[in-house]
C-alpha positions in Angstrom: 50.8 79.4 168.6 51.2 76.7 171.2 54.2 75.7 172.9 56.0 72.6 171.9 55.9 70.0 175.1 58.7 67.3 174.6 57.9 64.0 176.8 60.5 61.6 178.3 60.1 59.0 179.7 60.0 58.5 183.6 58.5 55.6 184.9 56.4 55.1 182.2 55.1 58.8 182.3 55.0 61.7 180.5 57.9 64.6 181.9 55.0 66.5 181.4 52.9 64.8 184.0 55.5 64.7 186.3 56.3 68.1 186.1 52.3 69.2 186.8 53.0 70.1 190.3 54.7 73.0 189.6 51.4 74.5 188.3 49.3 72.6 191.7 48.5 69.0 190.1 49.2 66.1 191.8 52.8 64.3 190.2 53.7 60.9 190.8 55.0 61.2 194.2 51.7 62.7 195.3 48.8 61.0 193.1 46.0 62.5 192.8 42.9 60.5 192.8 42.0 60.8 189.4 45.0 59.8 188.2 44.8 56.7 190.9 41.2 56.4 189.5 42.0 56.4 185.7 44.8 54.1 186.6 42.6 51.4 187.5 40.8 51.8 184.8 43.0 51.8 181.7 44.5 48.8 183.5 41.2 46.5 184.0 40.6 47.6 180.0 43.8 46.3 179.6 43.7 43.1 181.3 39.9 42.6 180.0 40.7 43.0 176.5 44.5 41.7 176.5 45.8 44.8 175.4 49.4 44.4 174.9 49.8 48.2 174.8 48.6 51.6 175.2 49.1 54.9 175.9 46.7 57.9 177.6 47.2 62.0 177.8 44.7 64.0 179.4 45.0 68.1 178.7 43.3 71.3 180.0 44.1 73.5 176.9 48.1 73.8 176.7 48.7 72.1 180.5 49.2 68.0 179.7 47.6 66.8 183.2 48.3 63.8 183.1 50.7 61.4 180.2 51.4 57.3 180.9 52.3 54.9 178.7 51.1 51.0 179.7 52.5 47.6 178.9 54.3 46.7 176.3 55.4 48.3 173.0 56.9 45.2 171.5 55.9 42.4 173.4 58.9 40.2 171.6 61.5 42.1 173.0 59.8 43.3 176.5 59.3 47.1 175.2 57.4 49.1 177.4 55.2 51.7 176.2 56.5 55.4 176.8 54.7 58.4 176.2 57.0 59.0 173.3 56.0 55.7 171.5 54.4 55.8 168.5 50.5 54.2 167.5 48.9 54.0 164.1 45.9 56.5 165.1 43.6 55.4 161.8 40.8 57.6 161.1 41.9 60.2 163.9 44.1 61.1 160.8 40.8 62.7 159.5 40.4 65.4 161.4 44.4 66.4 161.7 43.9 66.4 157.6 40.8 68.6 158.3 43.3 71.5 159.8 44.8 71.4 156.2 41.6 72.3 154.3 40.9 75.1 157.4 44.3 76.0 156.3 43.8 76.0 152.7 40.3 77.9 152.6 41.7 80.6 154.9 44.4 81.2 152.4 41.9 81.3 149.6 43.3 78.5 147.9 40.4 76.1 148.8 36.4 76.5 147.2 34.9 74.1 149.5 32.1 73.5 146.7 33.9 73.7 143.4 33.9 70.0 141.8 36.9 68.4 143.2 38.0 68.1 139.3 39.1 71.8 139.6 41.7 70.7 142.1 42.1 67.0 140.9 41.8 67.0 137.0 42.2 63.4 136.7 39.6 62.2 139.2 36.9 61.1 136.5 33.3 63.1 136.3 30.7 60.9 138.0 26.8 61.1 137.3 26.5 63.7 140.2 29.4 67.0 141.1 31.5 66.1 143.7 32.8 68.8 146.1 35.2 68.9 149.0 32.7 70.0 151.5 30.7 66.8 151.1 33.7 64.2 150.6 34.8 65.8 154.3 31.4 65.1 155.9 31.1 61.4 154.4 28.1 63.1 151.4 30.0 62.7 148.5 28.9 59.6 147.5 32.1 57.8 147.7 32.2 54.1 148.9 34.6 52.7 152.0 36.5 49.7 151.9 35.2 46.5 150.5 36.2 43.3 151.8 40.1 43.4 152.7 40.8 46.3 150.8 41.9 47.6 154.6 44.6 44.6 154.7 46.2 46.3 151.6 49.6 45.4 151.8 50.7 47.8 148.3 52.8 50.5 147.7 51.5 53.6 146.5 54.5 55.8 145.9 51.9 59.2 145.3 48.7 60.0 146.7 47.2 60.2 143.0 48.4 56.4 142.4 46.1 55.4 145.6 43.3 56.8 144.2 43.3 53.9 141.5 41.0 51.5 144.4 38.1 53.4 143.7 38.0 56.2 141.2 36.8 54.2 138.3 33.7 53.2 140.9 30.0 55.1 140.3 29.0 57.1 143.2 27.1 54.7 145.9 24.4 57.3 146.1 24.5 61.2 144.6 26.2 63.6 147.4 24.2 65.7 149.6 21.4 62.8 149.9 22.9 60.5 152.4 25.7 60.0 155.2 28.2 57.1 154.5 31.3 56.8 156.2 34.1 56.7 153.3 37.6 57.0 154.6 38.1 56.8 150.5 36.9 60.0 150.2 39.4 61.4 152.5 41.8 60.1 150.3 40.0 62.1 147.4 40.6 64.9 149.9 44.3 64.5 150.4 44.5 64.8 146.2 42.5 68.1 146.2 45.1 69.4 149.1 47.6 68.6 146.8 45.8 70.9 144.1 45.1 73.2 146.0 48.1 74.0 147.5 50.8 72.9 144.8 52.8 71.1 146.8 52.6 67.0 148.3 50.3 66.1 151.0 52.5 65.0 153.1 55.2 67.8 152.5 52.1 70.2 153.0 51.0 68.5 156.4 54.0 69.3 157.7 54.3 72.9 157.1 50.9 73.7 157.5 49.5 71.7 160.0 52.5 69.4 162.0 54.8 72.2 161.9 53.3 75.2 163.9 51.3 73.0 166.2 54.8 71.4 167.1 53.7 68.2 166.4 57.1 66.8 166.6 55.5 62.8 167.1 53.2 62.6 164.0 54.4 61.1 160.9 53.4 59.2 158.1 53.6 55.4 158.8 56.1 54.6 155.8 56.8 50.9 156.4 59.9 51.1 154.7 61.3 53.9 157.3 62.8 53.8 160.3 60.4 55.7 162.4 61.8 55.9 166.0 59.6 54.7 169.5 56.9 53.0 167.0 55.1 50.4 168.9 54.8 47.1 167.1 51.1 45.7 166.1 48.6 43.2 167.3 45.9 41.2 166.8 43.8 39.0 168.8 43.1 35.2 167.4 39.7 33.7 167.9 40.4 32.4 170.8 41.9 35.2 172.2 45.6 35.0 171.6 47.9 38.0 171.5 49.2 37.7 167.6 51.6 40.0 165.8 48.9 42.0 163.5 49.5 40.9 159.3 51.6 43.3 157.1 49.7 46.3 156.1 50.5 49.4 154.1 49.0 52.9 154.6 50.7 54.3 152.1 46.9 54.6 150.1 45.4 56.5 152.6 47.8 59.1 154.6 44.7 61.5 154.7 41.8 58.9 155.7 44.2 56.3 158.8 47.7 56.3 157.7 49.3 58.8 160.5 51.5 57.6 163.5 51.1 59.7 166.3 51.2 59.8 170.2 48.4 61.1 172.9 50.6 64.1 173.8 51.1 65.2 170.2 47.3 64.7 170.0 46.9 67.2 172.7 49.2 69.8 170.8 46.7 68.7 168.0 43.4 69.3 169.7 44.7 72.5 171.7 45.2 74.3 168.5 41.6 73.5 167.8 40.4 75.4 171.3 40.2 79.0 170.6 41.2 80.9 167.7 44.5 81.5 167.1 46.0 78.2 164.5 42.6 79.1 162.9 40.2 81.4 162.4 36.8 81.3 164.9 34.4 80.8 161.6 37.1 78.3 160.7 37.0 76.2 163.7 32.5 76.2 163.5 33.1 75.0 159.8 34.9 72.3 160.6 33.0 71.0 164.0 29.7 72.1 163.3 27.3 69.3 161.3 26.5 68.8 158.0 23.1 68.5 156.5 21.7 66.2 154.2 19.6 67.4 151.6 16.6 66.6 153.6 18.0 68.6 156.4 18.9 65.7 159.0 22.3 66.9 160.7 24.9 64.0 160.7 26.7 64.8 163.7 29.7 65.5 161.7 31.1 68.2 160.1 34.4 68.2 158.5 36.6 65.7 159.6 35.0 66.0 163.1 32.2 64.4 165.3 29.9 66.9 166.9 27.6 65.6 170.2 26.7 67.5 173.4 27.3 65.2 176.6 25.2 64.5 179.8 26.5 68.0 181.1 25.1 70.1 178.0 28.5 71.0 176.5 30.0 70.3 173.0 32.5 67.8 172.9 34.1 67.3 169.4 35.8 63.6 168.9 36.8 61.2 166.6 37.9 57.3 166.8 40.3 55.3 164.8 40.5 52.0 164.1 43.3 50.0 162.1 45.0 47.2 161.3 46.9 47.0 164.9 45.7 50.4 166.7 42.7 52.0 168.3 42.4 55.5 169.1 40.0 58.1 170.5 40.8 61.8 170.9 37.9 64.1 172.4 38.1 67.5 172.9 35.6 69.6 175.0 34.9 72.8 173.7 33.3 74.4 176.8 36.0 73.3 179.6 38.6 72.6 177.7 39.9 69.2 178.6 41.3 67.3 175.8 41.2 63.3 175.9 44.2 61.1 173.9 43.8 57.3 174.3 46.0 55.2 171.4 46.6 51.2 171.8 48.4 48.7 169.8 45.8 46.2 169.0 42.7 46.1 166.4 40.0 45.0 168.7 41.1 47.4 171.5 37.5 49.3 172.8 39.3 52.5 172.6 36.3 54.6 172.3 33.9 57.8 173.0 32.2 56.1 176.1 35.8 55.5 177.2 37.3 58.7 177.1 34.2 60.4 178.6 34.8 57.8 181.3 38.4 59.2 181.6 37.7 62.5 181.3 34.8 62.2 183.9 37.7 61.2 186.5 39.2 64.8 185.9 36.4 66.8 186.9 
């Protein structure tokens, strides 16, 4: 199990980076030139994009290399971002969800292809089955968002009651046949987790997943909670005005975007992910190798994961986020081991692939 890294603030960076020269990396009174490098960087992203916020980790397995938190948290009340401040992560919710079902089908609680109506009895029968396995590779057939439906700003008190949006909807196309990003169907998902293992998502993400990867940083973003070092949200206007983001609620969609979490906790996250241990090997290749359509294309996702190989031949797994006041991309690379956490405050932030690869190119 991997040991829990608590980050305080010092000058904006992560304890954690600061304390990297005890193991040979460079701290902040001797910079290395990556960190110089990635600096620069981050910053002219920043000041490009009018970023009011963000917040980087870089890892190599357990060791954080480098943790900083840039401008401003809440820009009202001149917050600086720490690394202990909180981001709404969006759809890197997916894959810490996806560490549940690992969970779950390692305990034998979870079929992966039984109809999700064994698990979620009042999710109506559709013209096709419906399984797990597909709904967590974006086969199942379920639709995303329509319109605003992302600029919900309702309650859901259970994950049941969220699945109201769509579960009266046909299928968009019958599973297997076709790849279509759904973050719906991850709220499907968080429904059968609750089936399968008898107790509320969110109660059962913290014992199974936040728990022993001593994710300390990730929690639901309740907007009726206090939820200590949360950033505030932005938005830019057309003509590229810093604006407080609108209301939202994520209470429909925990599973599928609704986390708040931090680029060190993300680390913790994706570290569990390297070699066996929080999982099983076969496990881990479940959930980052692709899926198939029927036809036998691979979709470059597998469950709750994204699957390429980069310019150097080696697998890096990923996935991005995007929500109403937050961007996020976490990469991990299977074959050297350095993990990539990038989170920012604002929707149209390019927090993406090409720029963590860019990040993580600085490391080598």
């Amino acid at each position: 199990m991997n040991s829990s890294r608590r980050p305080r603030a010092g000058r904006w960076v992560g304890l954690s980076a600061l304390s990297a020269c005890l193991v040979g990396v460079a701290c902040e009174s001797e910079q290395s030139q990556s960190v110089v490098a990635a600096r620069a960087l981050l910053d002219s992203v920043m000041e490009t994009n009018s970023i009011p916020g963000l917040s980087v980790a870089v890892g190599m397995g357990s060791q954080v290399i480098w943790s900083e938190g840039f401008g401003y948290a809440d820009l009202t009340h001149n917050i600086r971002v720490t690394p202990l401040t909180k981001f709404r992560i969006g759809s890197v919710s997916k894959p810490i969800t996806a560490a549940a079902i690992g969970v779950l089908v390692e305990d034998s609680a979870l079929d992966l292809d039984a109809p999700v109506q064994t698990y979620v009895p009042s999710f109506p029968e559709k013209q096709w089955p419906v399984t797990t396995r597909l709904l967590a590779g974006h086969l199942g057939g379920i639709r995303h968002y329509q319109g605003d439906e992302n600029f919900s700003s309702v309650r859901y008190p259970t994950v049941l009651s969220g699945l109201a949006i769509f579960q009266d909807d046909p299928l968009i196309n019958e599973p297997g046949t076709e790849y279509v990003y759904s973050s719906y169907a991850w709220n499907l998902i968080s429904a059968v987790i609750e089936g399968a293992s008898g107790e509320p998502f969110l109660g059962y993400m913290d014992r199974a997943v936040f728990g022993p990867l001593a994710m300390e940083h990730t929690v639901a973003g309740h907007t009726d909670s206090i939820i200590a070092h949360r950033t505030r949200f932005y938005v830019l206007s057309a003509t590229g005005e810093v604006l407080n983001a609108p209301y939202v609620d994520n209470s429909y969609k925990w599973a599928g975007g609704g986390f708040l979490s931090t680029p060190e906790d993300l680390l913790r996250f994706a570290n569990g992910h390297l070699e066996p241990g929080f999982l099983q090997a076969e496990t881990l290749e479940l959930l980052f190798t692709s899926q198939r359509t029927a036809g036998g294309d691979e979709t470059g996702y597998g469950i709750g994961w994204g699957s390429a190989t980069n310019d150097y031949g080696e697998q890096v797994v990923s996935h991005t986020g995007g929500s109403v006041g937050g961007r996020t991309v976490l990469t991990l690379n299977r074959d050297t081991g350095v993990i990539v956490a990038i989170v920012a405050n604002t929707s149209s932030a390019p927090i993406n692939r090409g720029l963590a690869a860019r990040v993580e190119e600085l490391f080598r």
